[in-house]
C-alpha positions in Angstrom: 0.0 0.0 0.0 1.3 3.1 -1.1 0.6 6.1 0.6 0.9 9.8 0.4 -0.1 13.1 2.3 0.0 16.9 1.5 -1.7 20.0 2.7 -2.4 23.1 1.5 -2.9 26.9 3.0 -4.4 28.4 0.0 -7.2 30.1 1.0 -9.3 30.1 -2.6 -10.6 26.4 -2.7 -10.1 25.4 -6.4 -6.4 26.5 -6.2 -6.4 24.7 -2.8 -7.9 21.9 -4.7 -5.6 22.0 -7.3 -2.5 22.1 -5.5 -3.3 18.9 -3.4 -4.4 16.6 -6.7 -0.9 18.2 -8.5 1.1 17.0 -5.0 -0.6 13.6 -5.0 -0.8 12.7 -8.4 2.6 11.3 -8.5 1.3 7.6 -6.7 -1.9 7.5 -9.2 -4.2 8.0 -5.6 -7.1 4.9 -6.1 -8.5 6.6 -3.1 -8.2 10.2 -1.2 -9.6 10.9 2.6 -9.7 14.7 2.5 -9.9 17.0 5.5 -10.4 20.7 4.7 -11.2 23.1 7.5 -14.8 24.3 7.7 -13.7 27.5 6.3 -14.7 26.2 2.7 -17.6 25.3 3.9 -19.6 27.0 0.9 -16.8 26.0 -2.1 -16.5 22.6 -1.6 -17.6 21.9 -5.2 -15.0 24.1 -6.2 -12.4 22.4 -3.8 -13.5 18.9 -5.4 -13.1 20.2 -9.0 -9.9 21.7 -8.1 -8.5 18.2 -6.8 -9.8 16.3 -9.4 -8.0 18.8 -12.3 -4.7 18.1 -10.3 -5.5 14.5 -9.9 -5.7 14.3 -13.8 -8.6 11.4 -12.7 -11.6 11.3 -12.2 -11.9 7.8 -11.7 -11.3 7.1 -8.1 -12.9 7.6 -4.1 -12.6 10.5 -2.4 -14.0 10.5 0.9 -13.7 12.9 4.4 -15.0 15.3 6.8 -14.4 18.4 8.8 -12.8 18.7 12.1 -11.0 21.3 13.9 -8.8 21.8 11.7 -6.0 18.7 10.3 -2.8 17.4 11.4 -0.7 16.6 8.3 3.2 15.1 8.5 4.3 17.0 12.1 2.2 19.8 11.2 -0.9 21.2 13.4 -3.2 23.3 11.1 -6.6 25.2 11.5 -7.5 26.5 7.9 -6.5 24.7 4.8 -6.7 21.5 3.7 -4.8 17.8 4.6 -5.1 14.7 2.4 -3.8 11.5 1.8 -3.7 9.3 -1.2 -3.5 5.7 -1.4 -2.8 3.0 -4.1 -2.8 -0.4 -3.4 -1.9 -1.2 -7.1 -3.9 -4.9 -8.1 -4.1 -6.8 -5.3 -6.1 -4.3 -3.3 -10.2 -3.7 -3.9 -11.5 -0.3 -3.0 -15.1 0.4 -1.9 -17.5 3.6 -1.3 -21.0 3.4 0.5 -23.5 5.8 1.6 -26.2 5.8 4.1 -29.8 7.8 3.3 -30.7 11.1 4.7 -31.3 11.1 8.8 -28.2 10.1 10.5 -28.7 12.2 13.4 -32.1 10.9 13.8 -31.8 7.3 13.5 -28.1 6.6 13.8 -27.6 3.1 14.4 -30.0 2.5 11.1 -27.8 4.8 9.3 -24.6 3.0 9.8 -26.0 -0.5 9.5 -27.8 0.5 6.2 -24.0 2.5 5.1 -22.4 -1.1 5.7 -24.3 -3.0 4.5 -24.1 -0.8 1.3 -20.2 -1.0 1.3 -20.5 -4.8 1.9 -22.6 -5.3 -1.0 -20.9 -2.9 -3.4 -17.7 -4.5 -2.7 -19.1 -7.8 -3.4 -17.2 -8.8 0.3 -16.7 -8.1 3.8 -13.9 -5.1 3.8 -10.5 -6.1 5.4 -10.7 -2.6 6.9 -13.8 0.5 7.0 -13.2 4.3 7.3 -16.6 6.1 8.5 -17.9 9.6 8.8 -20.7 10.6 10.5 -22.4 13.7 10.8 -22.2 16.2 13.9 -25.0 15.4 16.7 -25.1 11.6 15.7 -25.2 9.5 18.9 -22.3 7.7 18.2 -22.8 5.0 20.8 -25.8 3.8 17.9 -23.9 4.8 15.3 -21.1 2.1 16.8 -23.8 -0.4 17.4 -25.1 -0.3 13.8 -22.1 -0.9 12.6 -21.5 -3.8 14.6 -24.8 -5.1 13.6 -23.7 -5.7 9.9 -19.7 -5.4 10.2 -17.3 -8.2 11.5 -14.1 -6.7 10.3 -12.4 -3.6 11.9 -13.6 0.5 11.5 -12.4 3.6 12.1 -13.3 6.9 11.5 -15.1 10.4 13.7 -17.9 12.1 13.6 -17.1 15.3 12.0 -17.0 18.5 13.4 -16.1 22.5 13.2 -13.8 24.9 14.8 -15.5 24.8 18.3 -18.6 26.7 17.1 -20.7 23.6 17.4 -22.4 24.8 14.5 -21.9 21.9 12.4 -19.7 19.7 10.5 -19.8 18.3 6.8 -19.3 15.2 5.8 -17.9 14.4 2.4 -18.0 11.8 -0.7 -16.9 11.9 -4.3 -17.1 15.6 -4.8 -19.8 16.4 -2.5 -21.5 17.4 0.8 -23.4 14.0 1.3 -25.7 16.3 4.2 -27.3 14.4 6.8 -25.7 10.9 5.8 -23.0 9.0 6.8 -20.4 7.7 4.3 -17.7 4.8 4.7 -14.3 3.9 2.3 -13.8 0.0 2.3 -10.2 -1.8 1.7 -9.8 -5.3 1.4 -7.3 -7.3 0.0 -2.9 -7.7 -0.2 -2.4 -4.9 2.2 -1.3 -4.8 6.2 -2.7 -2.4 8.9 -2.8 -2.2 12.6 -4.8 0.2 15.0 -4.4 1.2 18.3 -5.7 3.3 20.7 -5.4 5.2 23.8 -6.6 8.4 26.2 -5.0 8.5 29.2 -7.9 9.0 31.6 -8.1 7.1 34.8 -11.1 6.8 37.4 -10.5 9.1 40.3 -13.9 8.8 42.0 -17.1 6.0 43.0 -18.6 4.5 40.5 -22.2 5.5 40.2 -25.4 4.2 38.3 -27.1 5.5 35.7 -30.6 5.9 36.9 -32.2 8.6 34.5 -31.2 8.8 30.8 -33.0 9.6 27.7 -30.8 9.7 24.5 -27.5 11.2 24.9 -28.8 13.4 28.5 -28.1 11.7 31.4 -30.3 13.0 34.5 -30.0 10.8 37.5 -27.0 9.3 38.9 -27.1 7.0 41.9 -29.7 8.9 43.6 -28.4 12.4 42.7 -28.7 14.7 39.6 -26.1 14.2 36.9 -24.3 17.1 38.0 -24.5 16.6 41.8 -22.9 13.5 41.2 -20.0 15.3 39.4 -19.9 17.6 42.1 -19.6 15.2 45.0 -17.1 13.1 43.0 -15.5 16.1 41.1 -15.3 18.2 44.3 -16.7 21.4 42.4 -19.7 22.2 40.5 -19.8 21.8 36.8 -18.4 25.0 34.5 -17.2 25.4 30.9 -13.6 25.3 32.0 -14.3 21.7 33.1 -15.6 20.1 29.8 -12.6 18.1 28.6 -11.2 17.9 32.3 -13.1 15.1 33.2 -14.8 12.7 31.5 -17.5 9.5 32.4 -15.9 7.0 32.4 -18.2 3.8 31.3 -17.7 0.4 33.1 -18.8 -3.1 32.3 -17.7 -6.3 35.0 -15.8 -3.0 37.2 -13.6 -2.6 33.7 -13.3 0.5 32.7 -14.1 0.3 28.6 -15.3 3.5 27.4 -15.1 7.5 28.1 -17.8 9.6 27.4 -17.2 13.3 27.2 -19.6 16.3 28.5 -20.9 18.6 25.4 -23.3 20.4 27.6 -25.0 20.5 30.9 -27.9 22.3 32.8 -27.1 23.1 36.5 -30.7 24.2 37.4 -32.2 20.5 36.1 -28.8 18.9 36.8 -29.0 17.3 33.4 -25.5 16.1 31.6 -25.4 15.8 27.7 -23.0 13.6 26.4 -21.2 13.0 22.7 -22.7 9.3 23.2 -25.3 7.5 24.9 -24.9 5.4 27.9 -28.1 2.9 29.0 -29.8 3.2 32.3 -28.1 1.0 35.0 -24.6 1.4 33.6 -21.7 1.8 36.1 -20.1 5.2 35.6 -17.7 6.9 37.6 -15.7 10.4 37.0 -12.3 10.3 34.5 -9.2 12.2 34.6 -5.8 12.8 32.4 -3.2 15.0 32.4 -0.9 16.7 29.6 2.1 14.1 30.3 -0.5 11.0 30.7 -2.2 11.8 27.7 1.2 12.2 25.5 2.2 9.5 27.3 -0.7 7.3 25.6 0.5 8.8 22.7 4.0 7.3 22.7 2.7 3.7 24.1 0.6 4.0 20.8 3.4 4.2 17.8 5.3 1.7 19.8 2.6 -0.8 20.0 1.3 0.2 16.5 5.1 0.0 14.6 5.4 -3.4 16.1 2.7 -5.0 14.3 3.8 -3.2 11.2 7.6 -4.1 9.6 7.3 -1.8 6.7 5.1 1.1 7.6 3.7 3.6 4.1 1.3 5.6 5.9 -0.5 6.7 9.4 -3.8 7.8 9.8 -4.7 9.6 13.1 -8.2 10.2 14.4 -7.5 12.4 17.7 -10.6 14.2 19.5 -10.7 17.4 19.0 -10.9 18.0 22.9 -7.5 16.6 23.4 -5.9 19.6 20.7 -8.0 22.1 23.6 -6.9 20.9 26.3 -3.5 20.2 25.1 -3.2 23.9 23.9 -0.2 25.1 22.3 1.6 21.5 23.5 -0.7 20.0 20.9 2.6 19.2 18.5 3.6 17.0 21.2 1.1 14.6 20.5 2.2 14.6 17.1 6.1 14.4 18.0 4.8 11.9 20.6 2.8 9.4 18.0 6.1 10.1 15.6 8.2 8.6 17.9 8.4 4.7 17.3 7.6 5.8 13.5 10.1 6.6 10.0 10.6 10.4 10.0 9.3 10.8 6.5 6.0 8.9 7.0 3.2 10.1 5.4 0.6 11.4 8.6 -2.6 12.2 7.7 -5.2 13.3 11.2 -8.3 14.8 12.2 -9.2 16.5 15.1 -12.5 15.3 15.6 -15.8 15.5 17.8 -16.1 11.3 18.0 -14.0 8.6 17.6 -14.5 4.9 16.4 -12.6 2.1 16.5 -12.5 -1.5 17.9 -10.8 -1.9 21.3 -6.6 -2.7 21.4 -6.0 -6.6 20.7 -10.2 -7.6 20.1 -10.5 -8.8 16.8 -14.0 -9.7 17.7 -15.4 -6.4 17.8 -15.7 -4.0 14.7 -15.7 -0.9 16.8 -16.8 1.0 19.7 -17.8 4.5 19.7 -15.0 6.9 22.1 -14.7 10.4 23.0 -11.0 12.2 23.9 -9.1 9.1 22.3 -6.6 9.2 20.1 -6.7 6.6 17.1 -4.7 5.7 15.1 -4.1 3.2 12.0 -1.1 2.5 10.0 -0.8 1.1 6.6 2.1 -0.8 5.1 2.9 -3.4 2.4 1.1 -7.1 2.5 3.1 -8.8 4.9 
């Protein structure tokens, strides 16, 4: 598997376009995932048309989303564009699905109709899935769905913006696809291994989920969502604490999923999460630090590089509230997940507002559904 990334600055989307198909047409890309900022929100045509002119081809997948911003090679951008090309040459198959319309709405229909799609356009179960799903999807359904149809691994995010939480765009073969979800499939003579990793550890009880409905959790082992944070989190919920601490999601006291805040209510003491979590789960409150998180980071190449002998490629999907709460040390991530790997890989990331992927060494699930994870996949040649 040959791979290749590129970015661009250029603030007028055809030339930005342009300039990435003229950068990656030297592998003959059989596939693109392509991450522009949400600044070209209304010229993505002319961003496709541009990439496709540079490309010289027509004839191939282009798939992506929006995040906050893109991480490309060791490079932490907010406007412009990241991409990378692959080409597996004959002895790889490539695949494209789409869900219908109402992803937000009914999520886990959406991704088991998307791959099923795939599956059947590719004539096969993929050896490997990259997904996008829109902003506001429940991705804990969106996870299940896929899990419903798909034995084989997936990764991917749900898309996102530059912390307005006004939206993000998810894209396929020169288009915004709108309220749908999208997935890229691989299978064949080709070798990849994922890991991935957070940092956060339990630092409080574990509580029950009495009271949820959707994504809101309300009651908490006889308290209000946010009464529980405060008696575990010793303060009552503000802004500043979104990212700080997390939920951390138990099953047999194993700790197995985090689950980030997106908003809360301290008059109804209501919690909204990025995912759901069913009544009667076992929940307690999460916490990281910069070091433990670039930490994870580091444990992450090593563990990744080891499966891999000849590495072409990474692929990174980090949450997007990691790059806040890392701030300005957010290029130690990058430095960090560089570490184990070649200094001229191609790295291709997105800061996203979800995360999917199957759990470290289970070959059993497809994927999970995470929030303030880091994920990442690298490529190489069949071993």
């Amino acid at each position: 598997m040959k791979c290749m990334s590129a970015r661009t600055s250029v603030l007028d989307a055809y030339r930005a376009g342009l300039e990435l198909g003229e950068s990656l047409r030297a592998i003959a890309p059989e596939a693109v995932v392509l991450f522009p900022s949400v600044h070209y929100s209304e010229e993505f045509e002319d961003l496709f048309a541009g990439l496709y002119d540079g490309l010289e081809n027509r004839d191939l997948l282009v798939v992506g989303g929006t995040g906050d911003g893109f991480y490309e090679g060791d490079s932490v951008e907010s406007i412009g564009v990241g991409a990378m090309a692959f080409h597996g040459g004959n002895g790889v198959r490539w695949g494209c699905a789409m869900s219908g319309q109402g992803a937000v709405e009914n999520p886990r229909v959406a991704a088991a109709e998307c791959a099923s799609n795939l599956i059947d356009n590719m004539g096969a179960m993929p050896d490997l899935a990259i997904t996008f799903a829109p902003m506001g999807c429940d991705g804990t359904l969106f996870a299940q769905g896929i899990r419903e149809v798909m034995t084989s691994p997936c990764v991917g995010a749900l898309t996102g913006d530059d912390r307005q939480f006004k939206g993000g765009a998810v894209l396929a073969n020169g288009r915004v696809v709108g309220d749908a979800a999208v997935m890229l499939g691989i299978r064949g003579a080709f070798h990849h291994a994922t890991r991935l990793g957070n940092g956060y550890a339990p630092v409080g009880a574990l509580g029950v989920i009495e009271q949820a409905e959707g994504t809101t959790i309300h009651r908490i082992s006889g308290l209000t969502a946010t009464a529980f944070v405060r008696k575990q989190w010793g303060a009552p919920m503000s802004e500043e604490d979104l990212y700080a601490f997390c939920f951390g999601v138990f099953s047999e006291k194993e700790l197995v999923a985090i689950r980030s805040p997106n908003t809360f209510d301290n008059a109804s003491g209501s919690i909204r999460l990025f995912g759901s979590v069913p009544e009667g789960t076992e929940i307690s409150i999460c916490s990281t630090t910069k070091e433990q998180m670039l930490s994870v980071a580091a444990d992450m190449a090593v563990a990744c590089s080891g499966q891999i002998s000849k590495p072409t490629g990474a692929f990174v999907i980090s949450c997007a509230g990691r790059k806040w709460l890392l701030a300005e040390e957010i290029h130690s991530e990058l430095k960090a997940l560089g570490h184990a790997l070649p200094d001229d890989l191609p790295i291709l990331g997105l800061p996203s507002f979800g995360e999917f992927s199957p759990p470290n060494g289970v070959t059993s699930i497809s994927t999970n559904f995470h929030n303030v994870t880091c994920v990442m996949t690298l490529f190489g040649e069949a071993p």
